[in-house]
C-alpha positions as CSV (number, residue, x, y, z in Angstrom):
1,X,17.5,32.5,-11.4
2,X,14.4,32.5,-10.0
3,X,11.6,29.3,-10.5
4,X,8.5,29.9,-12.1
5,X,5.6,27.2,-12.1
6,X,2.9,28.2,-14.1
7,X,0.5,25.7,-14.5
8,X,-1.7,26.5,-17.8
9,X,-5.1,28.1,-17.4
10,X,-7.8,27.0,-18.9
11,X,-11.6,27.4,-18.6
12,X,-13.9,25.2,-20.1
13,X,-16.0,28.7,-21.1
14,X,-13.2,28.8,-23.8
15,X,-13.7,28.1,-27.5
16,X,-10.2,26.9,-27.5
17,X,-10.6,24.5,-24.7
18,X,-10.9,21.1,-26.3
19,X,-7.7,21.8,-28.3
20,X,-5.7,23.1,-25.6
21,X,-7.1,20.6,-23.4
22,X,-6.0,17.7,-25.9
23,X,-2.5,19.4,-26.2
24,X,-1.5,19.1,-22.3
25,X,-2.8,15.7,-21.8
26,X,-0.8,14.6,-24.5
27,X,1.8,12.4,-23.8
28,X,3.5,10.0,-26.2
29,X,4.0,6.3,-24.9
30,X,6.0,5.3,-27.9
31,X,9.2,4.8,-27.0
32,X,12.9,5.2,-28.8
33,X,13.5,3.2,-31.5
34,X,17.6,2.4,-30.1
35,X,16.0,1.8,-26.4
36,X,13.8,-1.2,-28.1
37,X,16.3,-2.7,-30.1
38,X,19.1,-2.4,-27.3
39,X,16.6,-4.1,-24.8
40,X,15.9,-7.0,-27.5
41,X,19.3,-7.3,-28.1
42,X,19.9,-7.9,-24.3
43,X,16.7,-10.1,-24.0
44,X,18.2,-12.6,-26.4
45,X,21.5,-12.5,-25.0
46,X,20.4,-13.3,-21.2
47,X,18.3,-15.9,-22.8
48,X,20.8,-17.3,-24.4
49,X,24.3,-17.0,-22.1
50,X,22.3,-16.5,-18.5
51,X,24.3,-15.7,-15.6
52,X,26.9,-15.0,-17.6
53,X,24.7,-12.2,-20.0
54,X,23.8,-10.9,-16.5
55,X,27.1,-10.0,-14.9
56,X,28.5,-8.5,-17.9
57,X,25.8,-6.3,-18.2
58,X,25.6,-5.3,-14.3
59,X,29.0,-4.6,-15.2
60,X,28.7,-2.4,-17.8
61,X,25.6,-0.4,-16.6
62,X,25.9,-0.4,-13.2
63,X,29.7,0.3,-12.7
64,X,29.4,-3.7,-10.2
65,X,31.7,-5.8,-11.4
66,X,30.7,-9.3,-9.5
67,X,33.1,-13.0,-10.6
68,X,29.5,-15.1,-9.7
69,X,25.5,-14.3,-9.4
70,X,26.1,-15.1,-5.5
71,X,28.2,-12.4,-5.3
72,X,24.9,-10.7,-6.6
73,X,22.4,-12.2,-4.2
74,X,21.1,-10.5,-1.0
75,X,20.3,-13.2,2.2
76,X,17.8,-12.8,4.8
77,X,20.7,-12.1,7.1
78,X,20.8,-8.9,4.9
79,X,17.6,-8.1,5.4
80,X,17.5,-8.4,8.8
81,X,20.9,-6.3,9.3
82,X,19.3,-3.4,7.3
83,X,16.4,-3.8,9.1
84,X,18.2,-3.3,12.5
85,X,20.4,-1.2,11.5
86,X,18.1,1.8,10.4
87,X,16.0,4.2,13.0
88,X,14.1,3.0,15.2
89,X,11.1,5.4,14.1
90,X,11.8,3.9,10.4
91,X,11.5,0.8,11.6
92,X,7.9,1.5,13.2
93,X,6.6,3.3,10.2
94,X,7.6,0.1,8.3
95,X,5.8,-2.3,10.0
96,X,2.7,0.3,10.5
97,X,2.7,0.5,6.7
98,X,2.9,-2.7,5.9
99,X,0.1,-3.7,8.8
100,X,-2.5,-1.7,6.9
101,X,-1.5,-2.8,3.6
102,X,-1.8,-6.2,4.6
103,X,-4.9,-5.9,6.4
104,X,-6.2,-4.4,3.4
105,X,-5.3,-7.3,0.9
106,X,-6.9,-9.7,3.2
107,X,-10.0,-8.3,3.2
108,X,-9.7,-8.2,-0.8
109,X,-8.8,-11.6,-1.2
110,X,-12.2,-12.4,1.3
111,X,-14.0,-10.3,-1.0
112,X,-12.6,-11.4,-4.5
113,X,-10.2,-13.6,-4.3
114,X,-11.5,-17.1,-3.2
115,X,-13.0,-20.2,-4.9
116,X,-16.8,-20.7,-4.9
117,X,-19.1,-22.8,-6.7
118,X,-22.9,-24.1,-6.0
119,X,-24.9,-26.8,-8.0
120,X,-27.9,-26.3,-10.6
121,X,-31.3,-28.0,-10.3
122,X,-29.5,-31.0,-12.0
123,X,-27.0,-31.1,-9.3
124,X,-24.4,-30.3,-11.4
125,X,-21.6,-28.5,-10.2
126,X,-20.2,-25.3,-11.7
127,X,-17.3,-22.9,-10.5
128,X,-14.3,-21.7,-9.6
129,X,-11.4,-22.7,-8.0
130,X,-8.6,-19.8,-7.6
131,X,-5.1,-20.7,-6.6
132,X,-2.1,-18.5,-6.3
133,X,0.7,-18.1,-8.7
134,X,3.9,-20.4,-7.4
135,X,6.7,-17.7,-8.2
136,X,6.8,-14.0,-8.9
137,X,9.4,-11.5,-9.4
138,X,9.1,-7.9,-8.4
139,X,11.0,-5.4,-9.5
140,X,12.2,-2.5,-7.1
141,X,14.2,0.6,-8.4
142,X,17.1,1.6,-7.5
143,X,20.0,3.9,-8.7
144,X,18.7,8.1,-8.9
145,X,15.6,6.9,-6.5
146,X,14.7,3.9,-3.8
147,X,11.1,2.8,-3.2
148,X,10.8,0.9,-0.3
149,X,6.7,1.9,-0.2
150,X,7.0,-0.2,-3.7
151,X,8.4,-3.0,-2.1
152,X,5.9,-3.1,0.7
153,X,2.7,-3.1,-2.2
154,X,4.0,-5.8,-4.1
155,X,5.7,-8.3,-1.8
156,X,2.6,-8.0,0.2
157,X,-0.3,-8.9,-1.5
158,X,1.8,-12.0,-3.1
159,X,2.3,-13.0,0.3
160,X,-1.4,-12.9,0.9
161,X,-2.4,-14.7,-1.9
162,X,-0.4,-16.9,-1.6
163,X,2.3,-17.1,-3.5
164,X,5.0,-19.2,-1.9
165,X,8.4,-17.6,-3.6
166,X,9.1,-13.4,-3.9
167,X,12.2,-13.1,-5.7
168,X,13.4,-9.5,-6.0
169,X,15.6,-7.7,-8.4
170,X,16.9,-4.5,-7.2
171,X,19.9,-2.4,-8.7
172,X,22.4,-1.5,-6.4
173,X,24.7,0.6,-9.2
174,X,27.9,2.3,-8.4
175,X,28.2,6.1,-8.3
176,X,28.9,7.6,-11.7
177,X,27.9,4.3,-13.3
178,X,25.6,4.7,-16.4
179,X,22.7,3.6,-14.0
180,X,23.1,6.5,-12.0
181,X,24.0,9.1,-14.7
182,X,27.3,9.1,-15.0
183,X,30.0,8.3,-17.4
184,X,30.3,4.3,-16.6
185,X,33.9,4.8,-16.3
186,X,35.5,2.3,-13.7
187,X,33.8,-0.3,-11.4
188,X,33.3,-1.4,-8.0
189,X,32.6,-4.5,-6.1
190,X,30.2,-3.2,-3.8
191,X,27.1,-1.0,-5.5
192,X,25.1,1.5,-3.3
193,X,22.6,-0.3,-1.3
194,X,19.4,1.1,0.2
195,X,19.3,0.0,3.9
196,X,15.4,1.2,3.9
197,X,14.8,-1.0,0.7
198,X,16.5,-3.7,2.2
199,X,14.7,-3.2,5.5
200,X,10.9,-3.5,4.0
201,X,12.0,-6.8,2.1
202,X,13.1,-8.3,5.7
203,X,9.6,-6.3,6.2
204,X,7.8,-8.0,3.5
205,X,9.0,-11.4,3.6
206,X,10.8,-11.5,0.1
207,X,12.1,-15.3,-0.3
208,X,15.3,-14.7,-2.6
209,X,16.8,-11.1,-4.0
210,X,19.3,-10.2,-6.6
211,X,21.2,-6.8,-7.1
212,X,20.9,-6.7,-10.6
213,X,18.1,-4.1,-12.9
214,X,17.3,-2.9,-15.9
215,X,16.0,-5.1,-19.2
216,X,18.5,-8.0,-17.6
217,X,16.9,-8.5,-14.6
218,X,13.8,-8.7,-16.1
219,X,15.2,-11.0,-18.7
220,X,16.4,-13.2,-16.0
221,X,13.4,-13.6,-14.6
222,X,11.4,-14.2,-17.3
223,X,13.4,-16.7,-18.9
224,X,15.7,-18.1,-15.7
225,X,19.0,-18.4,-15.6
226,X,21.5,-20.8,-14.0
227,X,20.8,-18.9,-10.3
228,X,18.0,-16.8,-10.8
229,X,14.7,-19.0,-11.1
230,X,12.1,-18.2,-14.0
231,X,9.3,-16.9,-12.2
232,X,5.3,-16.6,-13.4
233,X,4.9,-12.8,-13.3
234,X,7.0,-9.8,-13.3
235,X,5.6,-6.9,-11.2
236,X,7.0,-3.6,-9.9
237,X,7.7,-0.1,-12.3
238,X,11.0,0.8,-13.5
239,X,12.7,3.2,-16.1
240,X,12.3,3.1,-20.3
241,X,13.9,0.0,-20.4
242,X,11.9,-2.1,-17.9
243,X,9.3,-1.0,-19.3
244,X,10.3,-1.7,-22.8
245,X,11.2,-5.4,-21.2
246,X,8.4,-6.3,-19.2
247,X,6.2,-5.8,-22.4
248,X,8.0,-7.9,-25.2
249,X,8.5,-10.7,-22.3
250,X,4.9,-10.7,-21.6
251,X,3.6,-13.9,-22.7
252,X,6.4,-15.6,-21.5
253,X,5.4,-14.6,-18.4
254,X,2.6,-12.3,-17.1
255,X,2.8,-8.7,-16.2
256,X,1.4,-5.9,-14.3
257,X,0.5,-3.1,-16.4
258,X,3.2,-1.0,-18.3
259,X,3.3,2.4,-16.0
260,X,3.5,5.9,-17.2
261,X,4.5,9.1,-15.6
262,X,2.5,9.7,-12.1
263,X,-0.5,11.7,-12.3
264,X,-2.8,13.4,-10.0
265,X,-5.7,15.2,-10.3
266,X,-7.7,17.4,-7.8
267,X,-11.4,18.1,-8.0
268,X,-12.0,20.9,-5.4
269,X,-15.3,22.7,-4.8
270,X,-13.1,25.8,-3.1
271,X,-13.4,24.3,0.7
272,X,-10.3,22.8,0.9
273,X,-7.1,25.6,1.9
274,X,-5.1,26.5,-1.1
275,X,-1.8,25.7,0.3
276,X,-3.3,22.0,1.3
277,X,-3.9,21.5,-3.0
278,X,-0.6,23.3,-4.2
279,X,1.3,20.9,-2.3
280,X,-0.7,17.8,-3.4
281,X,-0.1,18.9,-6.7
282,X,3.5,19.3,-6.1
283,X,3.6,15.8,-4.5
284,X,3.0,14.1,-7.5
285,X,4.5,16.9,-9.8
286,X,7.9,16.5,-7.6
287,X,8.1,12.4,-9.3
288,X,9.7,13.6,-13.0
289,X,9.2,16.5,-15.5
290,X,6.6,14.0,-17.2
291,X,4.5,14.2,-14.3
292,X,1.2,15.2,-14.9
293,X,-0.9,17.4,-11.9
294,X,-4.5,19.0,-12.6
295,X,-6.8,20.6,-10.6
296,X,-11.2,21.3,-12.0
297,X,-12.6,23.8,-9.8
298,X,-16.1,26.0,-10.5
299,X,-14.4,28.8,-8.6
300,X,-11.9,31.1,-10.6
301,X,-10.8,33.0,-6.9
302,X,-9.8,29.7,-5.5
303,X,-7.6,28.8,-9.0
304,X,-5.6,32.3,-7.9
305,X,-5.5,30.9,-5.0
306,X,-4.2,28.0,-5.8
307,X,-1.6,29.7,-7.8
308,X,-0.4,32.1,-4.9
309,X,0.4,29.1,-2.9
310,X,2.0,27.4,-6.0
311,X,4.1,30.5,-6.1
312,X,5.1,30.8,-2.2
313,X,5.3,27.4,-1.7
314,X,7.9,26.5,-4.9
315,X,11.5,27.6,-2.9
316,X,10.7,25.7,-0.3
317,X,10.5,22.2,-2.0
318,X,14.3,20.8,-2.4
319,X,12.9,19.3,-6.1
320,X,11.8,22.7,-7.1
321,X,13.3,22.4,-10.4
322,X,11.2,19.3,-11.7
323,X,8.4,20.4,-10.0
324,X,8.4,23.7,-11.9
325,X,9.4,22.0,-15.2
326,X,6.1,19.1,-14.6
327,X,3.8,22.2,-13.8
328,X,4.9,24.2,-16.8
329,X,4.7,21.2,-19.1
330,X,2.0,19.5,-18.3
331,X,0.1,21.2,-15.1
332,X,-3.3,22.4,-15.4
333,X,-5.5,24.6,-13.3
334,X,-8.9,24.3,-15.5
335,X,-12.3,26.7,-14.5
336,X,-15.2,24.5,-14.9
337,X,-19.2,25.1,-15.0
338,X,-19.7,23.3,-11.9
339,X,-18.5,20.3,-10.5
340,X,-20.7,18.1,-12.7
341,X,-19.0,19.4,-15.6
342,X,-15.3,18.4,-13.3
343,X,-16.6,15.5,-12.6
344,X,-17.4,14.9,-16.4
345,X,-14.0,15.9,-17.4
346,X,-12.2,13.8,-15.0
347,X,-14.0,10.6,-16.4
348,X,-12.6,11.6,-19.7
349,X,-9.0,12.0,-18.0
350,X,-8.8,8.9,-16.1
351,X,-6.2,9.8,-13.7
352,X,-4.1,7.7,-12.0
353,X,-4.9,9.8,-8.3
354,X,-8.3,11.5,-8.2
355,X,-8.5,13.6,-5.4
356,X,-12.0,14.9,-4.4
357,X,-11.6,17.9,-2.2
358,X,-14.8,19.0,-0.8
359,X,-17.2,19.2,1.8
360,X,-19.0,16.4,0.5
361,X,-17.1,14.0,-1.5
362,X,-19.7,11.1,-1.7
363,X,-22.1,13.9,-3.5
364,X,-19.4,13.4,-6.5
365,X,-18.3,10.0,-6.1
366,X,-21.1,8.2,-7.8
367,X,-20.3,10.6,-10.8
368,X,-16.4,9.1,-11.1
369,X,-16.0,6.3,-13.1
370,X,-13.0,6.3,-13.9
371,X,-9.7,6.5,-12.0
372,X,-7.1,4.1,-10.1
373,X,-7.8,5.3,-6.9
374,X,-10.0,7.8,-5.4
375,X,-9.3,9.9,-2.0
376,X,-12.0,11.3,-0.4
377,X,-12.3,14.5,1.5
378,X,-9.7,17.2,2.5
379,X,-7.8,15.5,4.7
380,X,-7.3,11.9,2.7
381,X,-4.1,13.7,0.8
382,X,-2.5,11.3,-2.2
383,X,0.5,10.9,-0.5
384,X,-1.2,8.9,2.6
385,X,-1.9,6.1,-0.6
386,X,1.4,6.4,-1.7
387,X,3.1,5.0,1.9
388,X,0.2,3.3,4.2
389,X,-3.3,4.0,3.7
390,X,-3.6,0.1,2.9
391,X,-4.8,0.2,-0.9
392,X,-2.0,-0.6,-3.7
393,X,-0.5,2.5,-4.8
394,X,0.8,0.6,-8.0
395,X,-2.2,2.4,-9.9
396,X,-2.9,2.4,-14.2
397,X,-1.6,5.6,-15.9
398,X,-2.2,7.5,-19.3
399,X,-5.8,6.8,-19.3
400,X,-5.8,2.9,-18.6
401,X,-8.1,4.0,-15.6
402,X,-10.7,3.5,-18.2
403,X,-10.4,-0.3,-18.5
404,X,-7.5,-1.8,-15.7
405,X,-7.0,-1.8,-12.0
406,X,-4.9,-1.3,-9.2
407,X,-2.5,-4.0,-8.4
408,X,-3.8,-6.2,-5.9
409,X,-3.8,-9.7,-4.4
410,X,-5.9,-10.7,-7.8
411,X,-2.7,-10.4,-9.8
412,X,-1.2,-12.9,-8.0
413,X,-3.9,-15.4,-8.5
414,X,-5.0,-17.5,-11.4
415,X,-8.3,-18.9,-11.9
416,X,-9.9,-22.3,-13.0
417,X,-13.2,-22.9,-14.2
418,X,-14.9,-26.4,-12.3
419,X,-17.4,-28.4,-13.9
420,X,-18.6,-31.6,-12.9
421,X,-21.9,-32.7,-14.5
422,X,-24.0,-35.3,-13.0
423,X,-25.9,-37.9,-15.0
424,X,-29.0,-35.9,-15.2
425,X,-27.5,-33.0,-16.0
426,X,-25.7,-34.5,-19.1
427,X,-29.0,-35.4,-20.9
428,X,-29.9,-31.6,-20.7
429,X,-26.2,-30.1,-21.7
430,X,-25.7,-32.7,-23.9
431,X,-28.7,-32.2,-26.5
432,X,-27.6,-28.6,-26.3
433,X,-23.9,-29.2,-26.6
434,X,-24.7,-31.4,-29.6
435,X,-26.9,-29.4,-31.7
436,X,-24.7,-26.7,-31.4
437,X,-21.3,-28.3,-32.4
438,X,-23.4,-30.2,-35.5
439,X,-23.9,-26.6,-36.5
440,X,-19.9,-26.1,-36.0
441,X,-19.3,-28.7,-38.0
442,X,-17.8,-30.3,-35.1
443,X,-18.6,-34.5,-35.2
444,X,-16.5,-35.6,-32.3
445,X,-17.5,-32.5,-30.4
446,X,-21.2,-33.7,-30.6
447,X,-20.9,-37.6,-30.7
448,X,-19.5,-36.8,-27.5
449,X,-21.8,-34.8,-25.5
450,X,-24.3,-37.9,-27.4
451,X,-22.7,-40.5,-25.8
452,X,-23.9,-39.5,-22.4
453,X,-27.3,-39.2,-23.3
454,X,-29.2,-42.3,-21.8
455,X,-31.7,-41.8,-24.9
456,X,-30.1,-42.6,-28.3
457,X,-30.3,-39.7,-30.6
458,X,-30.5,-40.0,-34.6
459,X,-27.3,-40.1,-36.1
460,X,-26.5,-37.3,-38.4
């Protein structure tokens, strides 16, 4: 049977183009009703039995039947095995990738992430004092697919903020286990381990790491059990489930964003060879059938183009079958005006990847507002993000371009407010503080902001 991957057509000309437009960026977040309740259900019950809760369940869903959590825990002698034991040319792209990322997050945390404060003309002082979180989790996936590029972006900017424990979850399930798509019919004592995984945490400097997943892991975490410590954040994507967990344990602890299926989307003025934007759109395409991979161009020959390439490129990629079923679900190739009216429609979009392929990208840059990263110019492909340009590749999906971030060394940082009045500055903030909490209602507030003043005050 031969693959076809059509991406839709559709030209902003059109009468029909808002509502077939809206139709292929739809994408529902909600998610099954059983997946919820089974991930509360196994919440409550890691909460309650820890370790215990935890092996059962690695058990069950993973096919790795362990008698203790240390059976379960990963050492830095691990780390450092995998890390010898795999190529020497993986080992150098490693530490090249995680070189740029870090250089990267350092200059971010220069730029946004330290304390600073000054005093008014009272000599009051006023501002802020940020200190890293003490203990984060990060979650890396494992079973059908192994990120070790995911491990690199968030170990690393913990490590340069400052966070002084990484613990790691990362599912090692056994072949045919439910985990990996099977049946779940038997178990093993030893799961299927990713020597490159293990490799960047030796890379990254994670502290402790655990071979456990899903909504128990990140139960674990969030609430501790007898081995695994409670940690202060959860970060790192993971299937229905995670995702499903991460969001009714924030508050408990904090979180990163809740991620959606990977999107890209190309804004090409016709400079950039066809072939070079049919397989950007299959890199992203290539993730899951959910995938989402548009591309605005003014020039209708170039979107035939496009499509040719698409078409000859397709047998050659050994995920030819999700890439077709992403393109014919959800691509896009979209004739606009001009690329004021792309870079319009790309604000509404908010893609996760923004891709600006043209001869001069900073022309259209001021225009973009919204996206979680942008890549300039023909040669800055997505996939150079995804693996070592230095930004964080963990990026907001589905539109939550519009109002969140990338992840970066600001999630692993808190922030404090500082505030030290002097005694001149008290008889200024003080009458202010005071009228305003009379009008609140608020006696105690006032009377105390009063007390400082060195000029009594009529009572009220």
């Amino acid at each position: 049977m031969t693959l076809v991957a059509a991406p839709a057509r559709l030209s902003t000309a059109a009468a029909t183009f808002e509502a077939d437009f809206a139709a292929r960026l739809h994408w529902s977040a909600d998610t099954d009703a059983a997946i919820e309740q089974r991930v509360a259900d196994i919440l409550a019950d890691v909460q309650k039995r820890g370790d215990a809760a935890v092996l059962e369940y690695t058990a069950r869903f993973d096919g790795l039947s362990a008698p203790n959590m240390a059976a379960l825990e990963l050492t830095q002698a691990d780390f450092k095995a995998a890390f010898d034991a795999i190529p020497q040319a993986q080992r150098d792209a490693l530490q090249a990738a995680a070189k740029r990322v870090r250089s990267y997050h350092e200059a971010q945390k220069k730029a946004s992430g330290e304390s600073w404060s000054y005093r008014d003309e009272d000599g009051t002082l006023l501002g802020q004092k940020v200190t890293p979180l003490d203990r984060v989790g990060i979650y890396v996936p494992g079973g059908k697919a192994a990120y070790p590029s995911s491990l690199l972006m968030n170990a690393i900017p913990a490590h340069v903020a400052g966070v002084q424990e990484i613990i790691m979850v990362v599912p090692t399930p056994v072949r045919g286990s439910v985990a990996t798509g099977g049946t779940g019919e038997g178990t093993s004592t030893k799961g299927e381990r990713n020597e490159l995984v293990l490799a960047a945490a030796y890379v990254a400097g994670v502290t402790r790491a655990f071979t456990i997943g899903g909504a128990q892991a990140v139960a674990a975490l969030a609430y501790g059990t007898e081995t695994v410590p409670k940690v202060d954040k959860i970060t790192g994507p993971g299937n229905a489930y995670v995702a499903s967990a991460k969001k009714r344990v924030f508050g408990t602890v904090g979180i990163d964003m809740i991620a959606g299926p990977s999107e890209i989307l190309v804004l090409a003025d016709g400079s950039t060879p066809p072939d070079w934007v049919a397989m950007d759109l299959f890199s992203q395409a290539e993730h899951d059938e959910l995938a989402q991979s548009i591309l605005l161009c003014p020039d209708a020959a170039y979107l035939d183009a496009v499509q040719r390439e698409i078409d000859r490129l397709l047998p050659t990629m050994p995920r030819a079958e999700i890439i077709a079923k992403s393109l014919n679900g959800r691509g896009a190739l979209i004739l606009t005006k001009d690329m004021e009216e792309a870079c319009a429609i790309s604000n509404r979009i908010a893609p996760e990847h923004l891709e600006v392929s043209s001869t001069d990208p900073h022309r259209w840059e001021p225009l973009l507002r919204h996206a979680g990263a942008i890549f300039l110019g023909a040669y800055t492909s997505e996939s150079l993000g995804d693996y070592c340009a230095g930004p964080n590749h963990v990026l907001p999906t589905s539109g939550t371009a519009r109002f969140s971030s990338p992840l970066g060394v600001y999630d692993f940082q808190k922030r404090s407010s500082l505030i030290e009045v002097s005694e001149a500055g008290a008889q200024v903030l003080g009458t202010i503080a005071a009228e305003l909490a009379y009008g609140e209602g608020l006696q105690a507030h006032a009377q105390a902001a009063e007390m400082r003043l060195t000029t009594p005050v009529k009572p009220r």
